[in-house]
N, C-alpha and C positions, 0 to 999 in steps of 0.2 A: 631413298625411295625404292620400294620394292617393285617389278617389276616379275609379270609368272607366265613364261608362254607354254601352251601344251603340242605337242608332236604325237604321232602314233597311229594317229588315225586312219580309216579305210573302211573299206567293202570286204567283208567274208559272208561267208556263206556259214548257215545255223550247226553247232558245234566246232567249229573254229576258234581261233586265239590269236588276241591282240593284245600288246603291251602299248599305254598309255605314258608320256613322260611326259613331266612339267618339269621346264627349268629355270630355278628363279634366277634374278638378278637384281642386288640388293641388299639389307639386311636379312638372310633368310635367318641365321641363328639366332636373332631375336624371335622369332616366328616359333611360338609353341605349338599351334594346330596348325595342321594343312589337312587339306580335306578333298575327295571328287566331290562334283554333283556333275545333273544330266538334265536336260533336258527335251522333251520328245514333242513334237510338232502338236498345238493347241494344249500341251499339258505343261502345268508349271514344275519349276525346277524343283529337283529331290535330290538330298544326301544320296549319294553311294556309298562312302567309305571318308573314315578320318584316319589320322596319326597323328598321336599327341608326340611332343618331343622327350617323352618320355618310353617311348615304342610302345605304347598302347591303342591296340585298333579299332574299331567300329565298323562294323558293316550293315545295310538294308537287309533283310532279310530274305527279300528277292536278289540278292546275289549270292550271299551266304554260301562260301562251301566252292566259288567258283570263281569269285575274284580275290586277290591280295593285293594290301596296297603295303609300299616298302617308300622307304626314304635314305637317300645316299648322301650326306650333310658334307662329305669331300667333293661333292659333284654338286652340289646344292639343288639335289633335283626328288622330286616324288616321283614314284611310279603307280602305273595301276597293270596288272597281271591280269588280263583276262580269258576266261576256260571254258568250255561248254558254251559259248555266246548262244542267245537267241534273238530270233526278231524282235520282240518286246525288246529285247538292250539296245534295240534303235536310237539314238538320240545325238546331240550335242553333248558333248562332256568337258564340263572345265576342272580347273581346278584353279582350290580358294584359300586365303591364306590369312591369321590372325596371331593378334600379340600374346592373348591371353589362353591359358590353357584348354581345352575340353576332355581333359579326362575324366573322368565319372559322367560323363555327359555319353549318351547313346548317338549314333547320325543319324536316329530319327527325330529328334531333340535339337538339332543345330538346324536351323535355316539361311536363308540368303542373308539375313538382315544381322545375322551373326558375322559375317567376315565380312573383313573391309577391305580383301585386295585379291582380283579377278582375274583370271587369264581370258584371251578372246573365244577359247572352247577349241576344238576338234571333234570331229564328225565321223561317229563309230554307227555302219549299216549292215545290219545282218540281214541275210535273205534268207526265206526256206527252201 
């Protein structure tokens, strides 16, 4: 049974940088995608970023250029690296985990209903 808690979370203030970790516990090398999403108060949940287990990324295009996401399979943990934050990056942020591959697949293309294994979220608030 996999098992994906996320850590990182906080309060900064707009252009500040937070790093995001999820650590599974699990089969995670079964796990070909892992992915963020967010979700931001009355708005439904959106990709931010994937990693196939092939080190292939995807990112939203509203983060484009200011987050990276990396995977450490010796620590069995995902990161998310974030840069330049702004209020809009307000949200809840989980991270999400699946057997099957999404490479050629874009993360505006994956949804909720595409992964089957959730972490509880962490709560990233940027102020201006």
């Amino acid at each position: 049974q996999v098992q994906l808690v996320e850590s990182g979370g906080g309060s900064v203030q707009a252009g500040g940088s937070l790093r995001l970790s999820c650590a599974s516990f699990g089969y995670i090398y079964s796990m070909s995608c892992m992915a963020w999403f967010r979700q931001a108060p009355g708005k439904e949940r959106e990709g931010v970023a994937s990693f196939d287990s092939d080190g292939i990324t995807s990112y939203a295009d509203s983060v484009k250029g200011r987050f990276t996401v990396s995977q450490d399979n010796a620590q069995n943990s995902l990161y998310l690296q974030m840069n330049s934050l702004k209020p809009e990056d307000t949200a809840l942020y989980y991270c999400a985990a699946r057997y099957t591959s999404c490479r050629g697949i874009a993360i505006q293309g994956l949804g909720v209903q595409d992964f089957g294994y959730w972490g509880q979220g962490t709560q990233v608030t940027v102020s201006s």
